[in-house]
C-alpha positions in Angstrom: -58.4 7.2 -12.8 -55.9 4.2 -14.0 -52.7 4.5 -14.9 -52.7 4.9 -19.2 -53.0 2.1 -21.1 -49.7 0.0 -22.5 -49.6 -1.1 -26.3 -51.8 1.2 -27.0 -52.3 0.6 -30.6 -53.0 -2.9 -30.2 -55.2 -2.2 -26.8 -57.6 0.6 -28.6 -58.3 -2.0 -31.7 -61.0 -3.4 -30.0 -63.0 -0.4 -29.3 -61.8 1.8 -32.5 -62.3 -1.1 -34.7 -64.3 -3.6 -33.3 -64.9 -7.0 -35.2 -68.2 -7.2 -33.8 -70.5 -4.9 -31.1 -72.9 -5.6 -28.4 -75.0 -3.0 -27.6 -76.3 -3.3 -23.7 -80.0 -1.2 -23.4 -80.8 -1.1 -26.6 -84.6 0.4 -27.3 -86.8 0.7 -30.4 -87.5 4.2 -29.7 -85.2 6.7 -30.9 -85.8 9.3 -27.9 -84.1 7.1 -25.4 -80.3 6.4 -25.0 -80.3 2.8 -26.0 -82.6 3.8 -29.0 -80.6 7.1 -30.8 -77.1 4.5 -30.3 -78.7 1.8 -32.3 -79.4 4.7 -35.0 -76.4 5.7 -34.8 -74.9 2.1 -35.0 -77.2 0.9 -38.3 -74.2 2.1 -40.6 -71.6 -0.2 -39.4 -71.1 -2.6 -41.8 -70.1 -5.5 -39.0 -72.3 -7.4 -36.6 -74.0 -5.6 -34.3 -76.5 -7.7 -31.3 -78.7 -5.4 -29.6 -79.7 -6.5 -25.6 -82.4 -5.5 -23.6 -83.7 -7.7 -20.6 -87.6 -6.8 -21.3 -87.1 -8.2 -25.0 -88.7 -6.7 -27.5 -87.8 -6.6 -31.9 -85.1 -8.1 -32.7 -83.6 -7.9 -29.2 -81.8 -10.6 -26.9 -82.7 -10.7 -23.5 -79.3 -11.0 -22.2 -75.6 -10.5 -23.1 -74.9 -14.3 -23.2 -77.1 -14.8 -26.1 -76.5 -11.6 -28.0 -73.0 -12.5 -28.2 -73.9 -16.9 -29.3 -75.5 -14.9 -32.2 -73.1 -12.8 -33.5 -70.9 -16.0 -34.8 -67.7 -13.8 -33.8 -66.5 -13.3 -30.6 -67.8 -9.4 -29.9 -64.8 -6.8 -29.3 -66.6 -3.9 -27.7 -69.7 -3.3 -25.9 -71.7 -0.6 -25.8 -73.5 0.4 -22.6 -76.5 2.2 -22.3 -77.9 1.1 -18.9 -78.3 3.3 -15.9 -75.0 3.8 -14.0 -75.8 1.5 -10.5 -75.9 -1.8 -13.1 -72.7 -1.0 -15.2 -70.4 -2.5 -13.2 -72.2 -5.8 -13.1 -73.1 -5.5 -16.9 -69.5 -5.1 -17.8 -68.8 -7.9 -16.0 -70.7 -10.1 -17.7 -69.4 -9.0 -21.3 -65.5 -9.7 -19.7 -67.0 -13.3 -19.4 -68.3 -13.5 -23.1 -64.9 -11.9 -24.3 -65.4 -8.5 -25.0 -62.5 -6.5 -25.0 -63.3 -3.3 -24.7 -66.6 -0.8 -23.5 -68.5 2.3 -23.7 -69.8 3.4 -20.8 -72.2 6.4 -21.5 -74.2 6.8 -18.8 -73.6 9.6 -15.8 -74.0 9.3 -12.4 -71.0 8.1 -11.2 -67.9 10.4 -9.5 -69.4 13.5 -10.6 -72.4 12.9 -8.5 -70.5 12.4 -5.0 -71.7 9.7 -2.7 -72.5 6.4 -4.2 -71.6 7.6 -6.9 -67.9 7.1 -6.9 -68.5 3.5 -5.4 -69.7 3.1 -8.7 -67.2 4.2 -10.3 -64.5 2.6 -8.3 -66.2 -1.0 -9.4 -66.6 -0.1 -12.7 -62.5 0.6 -12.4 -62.3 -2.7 -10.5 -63.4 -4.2 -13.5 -61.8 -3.0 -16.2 -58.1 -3.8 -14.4 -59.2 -6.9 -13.6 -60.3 -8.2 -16.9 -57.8 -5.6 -19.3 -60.8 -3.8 -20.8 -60.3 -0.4 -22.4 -63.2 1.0 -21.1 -64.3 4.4 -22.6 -66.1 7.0 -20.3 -68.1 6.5 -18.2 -70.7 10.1 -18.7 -69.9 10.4 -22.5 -71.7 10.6 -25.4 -69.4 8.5 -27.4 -67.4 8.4 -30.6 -67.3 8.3 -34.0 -64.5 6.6 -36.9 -66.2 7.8 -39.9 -64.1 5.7 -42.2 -65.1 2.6 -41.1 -68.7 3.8 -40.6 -68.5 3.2 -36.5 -70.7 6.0 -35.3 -71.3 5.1 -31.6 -72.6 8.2 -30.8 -76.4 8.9 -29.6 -76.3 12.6 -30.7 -78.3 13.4 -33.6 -76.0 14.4 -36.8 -72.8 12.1 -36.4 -74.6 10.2 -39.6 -73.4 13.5 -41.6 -70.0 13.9 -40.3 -67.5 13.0 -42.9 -63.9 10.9 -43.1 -60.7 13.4 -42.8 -57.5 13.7 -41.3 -58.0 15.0 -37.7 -58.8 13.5 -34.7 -60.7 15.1 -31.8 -60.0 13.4 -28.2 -62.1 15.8 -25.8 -62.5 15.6 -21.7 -65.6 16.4 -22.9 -68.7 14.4 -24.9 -70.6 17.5 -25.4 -67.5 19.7 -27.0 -66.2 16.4 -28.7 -69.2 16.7 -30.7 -69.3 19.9 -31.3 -65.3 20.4 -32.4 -66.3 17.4 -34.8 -69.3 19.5 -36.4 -66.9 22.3 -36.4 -65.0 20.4 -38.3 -68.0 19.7 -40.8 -68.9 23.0 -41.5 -65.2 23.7 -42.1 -64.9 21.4 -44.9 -62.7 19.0 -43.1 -63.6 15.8 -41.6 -62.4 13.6 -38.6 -60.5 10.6 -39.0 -61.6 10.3 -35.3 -63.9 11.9 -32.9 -63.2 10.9 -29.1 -65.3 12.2 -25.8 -62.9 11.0 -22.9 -65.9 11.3 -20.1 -64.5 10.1 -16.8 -61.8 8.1 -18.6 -61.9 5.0 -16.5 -59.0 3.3 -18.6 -58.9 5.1 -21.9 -57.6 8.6 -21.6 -55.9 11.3 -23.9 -52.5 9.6 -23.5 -53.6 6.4 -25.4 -55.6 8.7 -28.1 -52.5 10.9 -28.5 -50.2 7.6 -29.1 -52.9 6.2 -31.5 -53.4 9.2 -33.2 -49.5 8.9 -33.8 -49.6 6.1 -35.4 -52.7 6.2 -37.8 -52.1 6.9 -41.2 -55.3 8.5 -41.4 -54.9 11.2 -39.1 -52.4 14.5 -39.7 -53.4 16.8 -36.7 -54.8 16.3 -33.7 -57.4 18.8 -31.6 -56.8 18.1 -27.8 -59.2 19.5 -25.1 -58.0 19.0 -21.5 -60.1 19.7 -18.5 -58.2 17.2 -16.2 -54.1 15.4 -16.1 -53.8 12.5 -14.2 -50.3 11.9 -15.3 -48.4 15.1 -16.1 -45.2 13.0 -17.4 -47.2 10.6 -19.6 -49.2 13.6 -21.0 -46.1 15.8 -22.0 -44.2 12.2 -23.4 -47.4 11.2 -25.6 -47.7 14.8 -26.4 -43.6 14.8 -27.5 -44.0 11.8 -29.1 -47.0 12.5 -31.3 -46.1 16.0 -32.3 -42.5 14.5 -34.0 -45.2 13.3 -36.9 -48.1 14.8 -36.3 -49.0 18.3 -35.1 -51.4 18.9 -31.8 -53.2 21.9 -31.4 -54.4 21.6 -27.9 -57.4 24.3 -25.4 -57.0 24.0 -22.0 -59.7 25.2 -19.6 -59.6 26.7 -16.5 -58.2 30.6 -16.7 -59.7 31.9 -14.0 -59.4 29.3 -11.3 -56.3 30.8 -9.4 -56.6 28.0 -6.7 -55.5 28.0 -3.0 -53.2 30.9 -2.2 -49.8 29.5 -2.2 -46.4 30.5 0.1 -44.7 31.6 -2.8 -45.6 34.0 -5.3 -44.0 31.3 -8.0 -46.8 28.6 -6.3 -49.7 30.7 -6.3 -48.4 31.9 -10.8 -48.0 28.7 -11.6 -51.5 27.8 -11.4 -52.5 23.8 -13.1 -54.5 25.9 -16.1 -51.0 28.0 -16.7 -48.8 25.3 -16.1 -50.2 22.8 -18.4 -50.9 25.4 -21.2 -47.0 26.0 -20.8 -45.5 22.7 -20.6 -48.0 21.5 -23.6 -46.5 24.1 -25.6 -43.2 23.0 -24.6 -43.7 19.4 -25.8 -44.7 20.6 -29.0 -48.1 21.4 -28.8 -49.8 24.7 -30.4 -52.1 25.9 -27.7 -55.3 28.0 -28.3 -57.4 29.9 -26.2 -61.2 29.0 -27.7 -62.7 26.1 -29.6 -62.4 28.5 -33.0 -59.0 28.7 -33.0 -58.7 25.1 -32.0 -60.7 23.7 -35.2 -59.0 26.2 -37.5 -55.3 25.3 -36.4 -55.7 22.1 -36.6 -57.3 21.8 -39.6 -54.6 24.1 -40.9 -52.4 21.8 -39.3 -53.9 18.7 -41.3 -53.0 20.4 -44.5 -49.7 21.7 -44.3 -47.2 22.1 -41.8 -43.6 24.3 -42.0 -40.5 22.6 -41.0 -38.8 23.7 -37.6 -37.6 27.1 -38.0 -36.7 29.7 -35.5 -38.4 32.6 -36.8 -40.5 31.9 -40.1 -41.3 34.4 -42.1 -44.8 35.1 -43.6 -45.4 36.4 -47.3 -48.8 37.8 -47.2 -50.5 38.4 -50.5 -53.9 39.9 -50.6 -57.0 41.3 -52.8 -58.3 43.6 -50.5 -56.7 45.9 -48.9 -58.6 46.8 -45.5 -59.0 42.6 -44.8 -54.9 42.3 -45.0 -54.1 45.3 -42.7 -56.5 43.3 -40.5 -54.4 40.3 -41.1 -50.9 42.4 -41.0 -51.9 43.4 -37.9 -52.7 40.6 -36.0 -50.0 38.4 -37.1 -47.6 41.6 -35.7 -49.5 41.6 -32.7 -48.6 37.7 -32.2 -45.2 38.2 -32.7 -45.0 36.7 -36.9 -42.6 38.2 -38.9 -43.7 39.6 -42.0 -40.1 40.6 -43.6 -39.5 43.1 -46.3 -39.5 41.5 -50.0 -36.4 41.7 -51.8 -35.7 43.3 -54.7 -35.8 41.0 -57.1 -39.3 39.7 -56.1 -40.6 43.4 -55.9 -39.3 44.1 -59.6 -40.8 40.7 -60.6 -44.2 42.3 -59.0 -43.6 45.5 -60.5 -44.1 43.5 -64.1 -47.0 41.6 -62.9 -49.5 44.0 -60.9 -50.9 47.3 -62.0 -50.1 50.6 -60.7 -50.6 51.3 -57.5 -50.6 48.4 -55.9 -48.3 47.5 -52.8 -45.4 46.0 -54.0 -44.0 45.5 -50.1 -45.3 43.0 -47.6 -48.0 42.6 -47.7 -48.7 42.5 -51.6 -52.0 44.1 -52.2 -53.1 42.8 -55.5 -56.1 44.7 -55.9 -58.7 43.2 -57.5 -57.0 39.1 -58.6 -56.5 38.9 -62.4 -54.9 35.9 -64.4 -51.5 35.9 -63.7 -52.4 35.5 -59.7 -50.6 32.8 -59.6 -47.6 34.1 -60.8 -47.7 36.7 -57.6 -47.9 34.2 -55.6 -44.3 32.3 -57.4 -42.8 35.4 -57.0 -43.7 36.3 -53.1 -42.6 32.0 -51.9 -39.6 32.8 -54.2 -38.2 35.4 -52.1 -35.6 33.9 -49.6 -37.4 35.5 -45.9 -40.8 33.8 -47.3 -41.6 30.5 -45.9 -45.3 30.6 -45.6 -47.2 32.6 -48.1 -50.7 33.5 -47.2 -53.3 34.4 -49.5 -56.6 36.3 -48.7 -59.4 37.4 -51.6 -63.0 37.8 -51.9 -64.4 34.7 -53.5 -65.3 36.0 -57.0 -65.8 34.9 -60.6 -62.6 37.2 -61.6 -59.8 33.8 -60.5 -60.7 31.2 -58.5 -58.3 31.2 -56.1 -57.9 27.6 -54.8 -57.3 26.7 -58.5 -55.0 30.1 -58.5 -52.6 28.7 -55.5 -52.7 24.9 -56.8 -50.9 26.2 -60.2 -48.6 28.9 -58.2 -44.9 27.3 -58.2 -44.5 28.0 -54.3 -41.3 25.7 -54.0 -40.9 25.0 -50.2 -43.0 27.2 -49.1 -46.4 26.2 -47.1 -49.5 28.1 -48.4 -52.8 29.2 -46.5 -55.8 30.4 -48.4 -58.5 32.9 -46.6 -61.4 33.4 -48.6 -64.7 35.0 -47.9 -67.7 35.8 -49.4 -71.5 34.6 -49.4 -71.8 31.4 -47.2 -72.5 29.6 -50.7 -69.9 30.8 -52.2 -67.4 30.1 -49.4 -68.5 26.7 -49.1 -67.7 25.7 -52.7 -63.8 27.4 -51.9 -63.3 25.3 -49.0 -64.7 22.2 -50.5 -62.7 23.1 -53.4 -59.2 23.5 -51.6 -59.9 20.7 -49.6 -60.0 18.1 -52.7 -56.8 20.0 -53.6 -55.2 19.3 -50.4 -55.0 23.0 -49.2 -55.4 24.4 -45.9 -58.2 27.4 -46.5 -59.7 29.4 -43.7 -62.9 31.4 -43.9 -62.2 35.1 -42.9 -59.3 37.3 -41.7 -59.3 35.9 -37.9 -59.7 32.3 -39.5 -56.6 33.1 -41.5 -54.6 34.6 -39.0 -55.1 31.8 -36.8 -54.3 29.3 -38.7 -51.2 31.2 -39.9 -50.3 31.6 -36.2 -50.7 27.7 -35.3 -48.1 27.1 -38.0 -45.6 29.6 -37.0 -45.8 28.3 -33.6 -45.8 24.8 -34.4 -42.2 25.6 -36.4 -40.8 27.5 -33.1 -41.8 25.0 -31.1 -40.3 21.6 -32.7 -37.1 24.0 -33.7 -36.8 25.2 -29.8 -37.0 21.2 -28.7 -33.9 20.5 -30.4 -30.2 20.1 -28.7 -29.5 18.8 -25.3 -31.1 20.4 -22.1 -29.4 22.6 -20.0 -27.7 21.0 -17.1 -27.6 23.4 -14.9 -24.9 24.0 -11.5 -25.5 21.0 -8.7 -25.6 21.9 -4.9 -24.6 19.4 -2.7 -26.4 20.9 1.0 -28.7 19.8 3.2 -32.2 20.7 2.5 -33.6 20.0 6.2 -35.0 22.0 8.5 -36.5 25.7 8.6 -35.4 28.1 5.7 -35.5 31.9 6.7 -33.8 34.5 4.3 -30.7 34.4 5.4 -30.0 30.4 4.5 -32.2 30.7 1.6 -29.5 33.6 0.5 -26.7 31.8 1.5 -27.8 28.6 -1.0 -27.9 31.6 -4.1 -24.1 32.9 -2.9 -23.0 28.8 -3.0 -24.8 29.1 -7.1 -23.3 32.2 -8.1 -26.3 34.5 -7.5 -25.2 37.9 -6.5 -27.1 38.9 -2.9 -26.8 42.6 -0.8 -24.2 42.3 2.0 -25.5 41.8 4.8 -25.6 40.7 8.6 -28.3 38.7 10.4 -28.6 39.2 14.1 -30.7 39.8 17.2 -32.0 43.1 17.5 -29.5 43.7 20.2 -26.6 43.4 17.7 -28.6 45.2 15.0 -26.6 48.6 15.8 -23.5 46.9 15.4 -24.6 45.4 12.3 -25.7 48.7 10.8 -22.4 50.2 11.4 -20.8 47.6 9.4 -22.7 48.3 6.1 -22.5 51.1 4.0 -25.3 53.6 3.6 -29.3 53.4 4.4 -29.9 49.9 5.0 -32.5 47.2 4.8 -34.2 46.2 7.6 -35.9 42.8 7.5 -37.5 40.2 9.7 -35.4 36.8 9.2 -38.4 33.9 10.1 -39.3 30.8 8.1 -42.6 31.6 9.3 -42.8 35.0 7.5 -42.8 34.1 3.9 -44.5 37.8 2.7 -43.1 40.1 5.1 -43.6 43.4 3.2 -47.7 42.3 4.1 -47.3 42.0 7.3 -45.0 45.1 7.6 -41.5 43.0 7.7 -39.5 45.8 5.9 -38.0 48.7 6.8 -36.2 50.7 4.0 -33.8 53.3 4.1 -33.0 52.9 8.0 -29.8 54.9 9.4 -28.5 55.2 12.6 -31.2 58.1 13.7 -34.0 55.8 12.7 -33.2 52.7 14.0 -34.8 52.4 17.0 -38.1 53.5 15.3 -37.2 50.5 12.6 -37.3 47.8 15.4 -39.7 49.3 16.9 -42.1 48.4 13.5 -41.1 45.0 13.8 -40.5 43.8 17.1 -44.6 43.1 17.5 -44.0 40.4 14.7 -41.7 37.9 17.2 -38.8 37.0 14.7 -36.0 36.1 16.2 -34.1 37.1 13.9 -33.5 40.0 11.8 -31.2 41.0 8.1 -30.0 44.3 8.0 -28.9 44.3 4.2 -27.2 47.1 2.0 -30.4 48.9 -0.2 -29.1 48.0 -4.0 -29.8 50.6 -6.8 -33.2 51.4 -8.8 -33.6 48.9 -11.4 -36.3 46.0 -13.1 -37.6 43.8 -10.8 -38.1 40.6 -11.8 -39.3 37.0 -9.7 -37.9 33.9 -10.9 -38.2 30.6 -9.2 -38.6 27.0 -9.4 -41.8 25.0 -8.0 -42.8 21.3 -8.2 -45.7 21.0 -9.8 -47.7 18.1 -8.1 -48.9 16.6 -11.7 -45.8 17.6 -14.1 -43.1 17.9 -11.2 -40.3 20.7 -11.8 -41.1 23.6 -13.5 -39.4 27.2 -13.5 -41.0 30.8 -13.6 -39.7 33.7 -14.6 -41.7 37.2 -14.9 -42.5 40.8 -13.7 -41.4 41.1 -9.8 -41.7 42.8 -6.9 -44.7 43.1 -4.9 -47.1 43.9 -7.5 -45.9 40.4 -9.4 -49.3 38.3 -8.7 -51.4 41.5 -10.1 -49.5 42.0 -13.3 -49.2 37.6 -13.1 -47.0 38.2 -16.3 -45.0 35.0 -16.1 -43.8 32.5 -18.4 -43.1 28.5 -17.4 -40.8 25.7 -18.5 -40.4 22.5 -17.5 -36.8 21.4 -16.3 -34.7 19.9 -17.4 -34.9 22.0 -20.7 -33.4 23.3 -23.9 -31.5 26.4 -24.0 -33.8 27.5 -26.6 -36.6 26.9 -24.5 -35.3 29.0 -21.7 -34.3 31.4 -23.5 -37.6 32.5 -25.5 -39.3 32.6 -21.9 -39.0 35.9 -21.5 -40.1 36.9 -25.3 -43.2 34.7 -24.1 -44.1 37.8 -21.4 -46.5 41.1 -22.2 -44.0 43.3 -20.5 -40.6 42.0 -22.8 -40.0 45.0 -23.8 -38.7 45.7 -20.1 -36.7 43.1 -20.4 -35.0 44.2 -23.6 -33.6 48.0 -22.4 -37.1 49.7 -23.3 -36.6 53.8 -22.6 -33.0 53.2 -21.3 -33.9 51.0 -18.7 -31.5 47.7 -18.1 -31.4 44.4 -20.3 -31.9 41.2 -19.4 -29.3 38.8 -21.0 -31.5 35.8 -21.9 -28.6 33.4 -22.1 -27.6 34.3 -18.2 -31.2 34.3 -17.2 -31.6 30.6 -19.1 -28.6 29.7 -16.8 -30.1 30.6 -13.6 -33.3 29.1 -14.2 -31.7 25.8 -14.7 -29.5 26.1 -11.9 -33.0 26.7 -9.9 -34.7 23.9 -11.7 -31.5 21.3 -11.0 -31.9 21.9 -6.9 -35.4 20.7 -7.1 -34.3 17.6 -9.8 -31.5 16.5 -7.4 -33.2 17.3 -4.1 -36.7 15.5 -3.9 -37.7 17.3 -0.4 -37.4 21.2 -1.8 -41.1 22.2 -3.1 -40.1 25.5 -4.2 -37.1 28.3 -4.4 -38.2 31.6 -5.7 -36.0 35.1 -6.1 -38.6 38.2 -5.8 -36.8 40.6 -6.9 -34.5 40.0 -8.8 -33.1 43.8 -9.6 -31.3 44.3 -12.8 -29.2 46.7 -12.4 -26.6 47.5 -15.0 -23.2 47.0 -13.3 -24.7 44.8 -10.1 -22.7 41.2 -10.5 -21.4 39.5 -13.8 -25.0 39.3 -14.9 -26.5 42.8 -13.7 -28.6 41.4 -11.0 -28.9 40.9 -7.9 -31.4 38.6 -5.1 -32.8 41.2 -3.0 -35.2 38.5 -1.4 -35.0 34.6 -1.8 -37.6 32.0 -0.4 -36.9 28.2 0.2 -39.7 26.1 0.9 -39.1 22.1 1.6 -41.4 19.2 1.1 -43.8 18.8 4.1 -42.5 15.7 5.7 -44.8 12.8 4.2 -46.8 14.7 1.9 -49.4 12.9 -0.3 -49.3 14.4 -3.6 -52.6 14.4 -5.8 -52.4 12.0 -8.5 -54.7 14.4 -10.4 -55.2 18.1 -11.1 -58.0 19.4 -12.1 -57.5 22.4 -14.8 -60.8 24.0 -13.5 -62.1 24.3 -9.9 -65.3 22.5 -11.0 -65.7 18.7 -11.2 -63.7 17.0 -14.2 -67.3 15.8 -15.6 -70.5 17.4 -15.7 -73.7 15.1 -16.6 -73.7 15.1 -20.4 -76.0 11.9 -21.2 -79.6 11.8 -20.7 -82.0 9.9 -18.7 -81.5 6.3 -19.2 
């Protein structure tokens, strides 16, 4: 893939609004590629010449001619040939001036073989001539207000103008986020399916998305990053004005087994789902979530806030505790009401109802409305959610429109009969509200807010510097010098002695109590695995000790003082070969990659942002004195992580530093901790790092187009 595009606003003009189109393979029947993009294409209200080299109805018999006829110079071409002429093809559109192309057939990378030859030229010319060249393998894309529907799927006719814009790796989920989208009541003010992204990629959708008055939220599927840095800037940039809800793919593809435990957490499907968030994205797990936060998003949107607080007012009571208890679950607070807004409820609802949060209406009657004033009116309420039955009693878009909600963002979530719920949404829509269908649409849209307002609010003040080191990072790192490096930051370690295991008696005499013994080789990166470590050795079991590991050749060995039970945690720094540093912190010891209950950052970064990490794990409450058990100070923990992240920001050859475990134990060090094991690992000398990482172990692109 190129580099992304420069200027991006002026650069994507030519595709996005084109004064004039070409379309390359054009065919009178509607079953064939060429054929369904000409459908597609009859809407647009500016000239449009339609090639084909065997002729035919109203066809040109070459790209030349088709563009003489147009009497404007044509801005984008369309391309519906087979993949082994596109290069050529594009070619000759550079020479009559286009400025821009849709590639849309496959058979190019994702094939193998000649495949990427292909591909290569049809790279080759689209640098050399300054093209942005969309795809190739994609099914298009769609502007709905300006009627540009250059799209060979059946149904883009249908899908309406809005104010979100889909940019998918994807032509296939492209189109169906944007139908999503339809049946949701809320159109697209863009619908973009990336394909192989020869020179148009989600960077330059993200920056145009920014600045297009049309769109308010952006839904971002990634299956690939070619440029970590550009990606987390556009998405930074963008979210400043306008929110990004973004699905990642690739769970379950854990990759190659890495030396560390931090390399082989931090896999490219975790990593970017964590430093996306941290640039200000919302990030969802499915495409449901994704349509319904951003549309959400395109409605309404809370300013930053550390902890909002959600007023939850509903008509039925088993829906809300469904509601109550999934926003709970995701960590939204739903605070208590005060009094004044419960007496003003007391006046307006009927006995029996739940005066608390959430308000349980029971069935809506005419002074609705005036709930609702009184629930945004209460100081811990910045988001008031609504949920009712659509019925005849109150029509509740119309009820929330007329509610005096002051600051206070509102989300309706109404169900019913499909007819029904259909007029509701349509209704809120021309009213500007965001409106869900169902308690799992509510919930998640309530939840994209929330986040969205952590997010921007964590992003703000100045990044943590963290403590500099000024050593040499050459040569082999065993234990011993990787322990040394955490004394020189201020990381308590076990006293210890490294030595041959002729000295090792000596050594243990030195020390007090049962002791750790430990092989001390760079080599030996997971030593418990291999039977490395000896615990609890005295002076009657030594020799058995070194017995255990003297078959293992180190030539070296720690003897360290055992430190008291506590939580075990790993923390460490890696550099990501797409985004660069990132840190890890999460639940340690040798169990850490089966719980892999970790949470990421990328350094430098806020204190805010290393501080919520470990809020962001399953097992927080073991981080927060559960049952007696030792807390983790977050500001201290923050610290470390940037001092981790800062060795690999000022020294280029360190890959990765990692501290499994990290023992809190109250009373161990300033902190309560201390480094029972540490692991350096340095840059292999001359390594070529990937310019891309794929988010899935399959191929970017599959073959979405058909036979053309």
């Amino acid at each position: 893939m190129t580099e992304p595009m420069t200027d991006t606003t002026s650069t994507l003009q030519p595709l996005l609004d084109p004064a004039a189109i070409l379309l390359v393979g054009a065919s009178t029947d509607h079953d064939k590629l060429g054929g369904a993009m000409a459908s597609s294409l009859a809407s647009f209200d500016r000239p449009v010449a339609l090639v084909n080299s065997r002729g035919g109805d109203g066809m040109h018999t070459d790209v030349a001619a088709a563009a003489a006829s147009l009497g404007v110079v044509p801005d984008l071409a369309i391309l519906c040939v087979p993949a082994a002429v596109c290069p050529d093809v594009l070619e000759e559109c550079a020479r009559v001036g286009v400025r821009a192309a849709l590639v849309c057939a496959g058979g190019f990378a994702e094939v193998g073989g000649e495949g990427v030859a292909l591909q290569e030229r049809l790279a080759d010319v689209a640098a050399r001539h300054r093209l942005a060249v969309l795809g190739p393998n994609t099914s298009g894309f769609v502007v709905p207000a300006a009627d540009l529907r250059a799209s060979f799927v059946p149904g883009v006719a249908r899908v309406e103008a809005g104010s979100v814009a889909v940019v998918a790796a994807s032509g296939g989920l492209n189109h169906a986020l944007m139908f999503a989208l339809e049946r949701a009541g809320q159109g697209v003010s863009l619908a973009v399916g990336l394909g192989a992204g020869t020179s148009v990629g989600a960077v330059d959708l993200l920056r145009h998305a920014a600045a297009d008055p049309r769109t308010r939220a952006v839904a971002l599927h990634l299956e690939t990053v070619p440029d970590g840095e550009a990606l987390l800037d556009a998405v930074r940039t963008t979210t400043r004005t306008t929110p990004v809800a973004a699905l990642v793919v690739g769970e379950h593809d854990l990759g190659d087994f890495a030396t560390s435990h931090t390399g082989a957490l931090a896999t490219s499907w975790r990593t970017t789902r964590a430093l996306l968030e941290q640039a200000g994205a919302v990030v969802v797990d499915d495409e449901e979530q994704l349509v319904a936060v951003a549309s959400t998003l395109a409605a309404t949107r809370l300013a930053p806030h550390a902890d909002p607080g959600v007023g939850l007012v509903t008509a039925q009571a088993g829906p809300g505790l469904l509601v109550t208890d999934a926003l709970l679950g995701a960590g939204v607070r739903l605070p208590e009401l005060g009094a004044p807004a419960r007496e003003r409820l007391a006046d307006l609802l009927p006995p029996m109802t739940h005066l608390g949060n959430p308000v349980d209406t029971g069935r809506p009657g005419p002074r609705h409305g005036e709930v609702l004033t009184a629930v945004a009116d209460d100081p811990g309420v910045d988001l008031v959610a609504v949920y009712a039955l659509a019925e005849p009693v109150v029509d509740l878009p119309a009820s929330v429109a007329a509610a005096d909600l002051g600051d206070a963002s509102v989300v309706v979530g109404l169900d019913g009969s499909a007819d029904e719920v259909a007029l509701g949404r349509r209704d809120a829509a021309k009213r500007g509200l965001a409106c869900q269908v169902g308690a799992r649409g509510l919930v998640s849209g309530l939840v994209g807010l929330v986040a969205d307002a952590r997010t921007r609010h964590r992003a703000t003040g100045d990044a943590v510097p963290g403590r500099s080191w000024s050593g040499a990072v050459d040569g082999p790192w065993d234990e011993a010098r990787a322990k040394d490096l955490l004394d020189a930051l201020g990381v308590p370690t076990p006293a210890r002695r490294v030595v041959t295991e002729d000295g090792a008696r000596a050594a243990l005499a030195e020390l007090d109590g049962p002791v750790v013994l430990k092989v001390c080789d760079p080599a030996v990166a997971h030593k418990t695995e291999v039977g490395g470590v000896v615990v609890g050795v005295t002076d009657d079991t030594l020799d058995a000790a070194l017995a255990q590991v003297r078959g293992l050749g180190a030539p070296r060995l720690v003897l360290e003082e055992m430190a008291g039970s506590g939580l075990d945690l790993v923390v460490g720094a890696r550099r990501d070969p797409v985004f660069g540093p990132v840190v890890l912190v999460g639940v340690g010891g040798v169990a850490t990659e089966v719980y892999a209950d970790v949470a990421l950052a990328a350094v430098p970064a806020t204190r805010a942002q290393l501080e919520a990490l470990p809020g962001r794990l399953r097992a927080r409450a073991l981080l927060e004195g559960h049952r007696g058990g030792p807390v983790v100070d977050p500001g201290a923990l923050a610290d470390l992580l940037a001092d981790l992240g800062r060795l690999l920001l000022d020294h280029p050859d360190l890959d990765e530093v990692e501290i499994n475990p990290l023992r809190v134990t109250p009373g161990v060090g300033p902190d309560g901790w201390v480094a029972l094991d540490a692991l350096v690992v340095p840059a292999p000398p001359h390594a070529a790092r990937p310019s891309e990482v794929e988010v899935r172990g399959a191929p970017a692109t599959s073959h979405e187009t058909p036979t053309v």
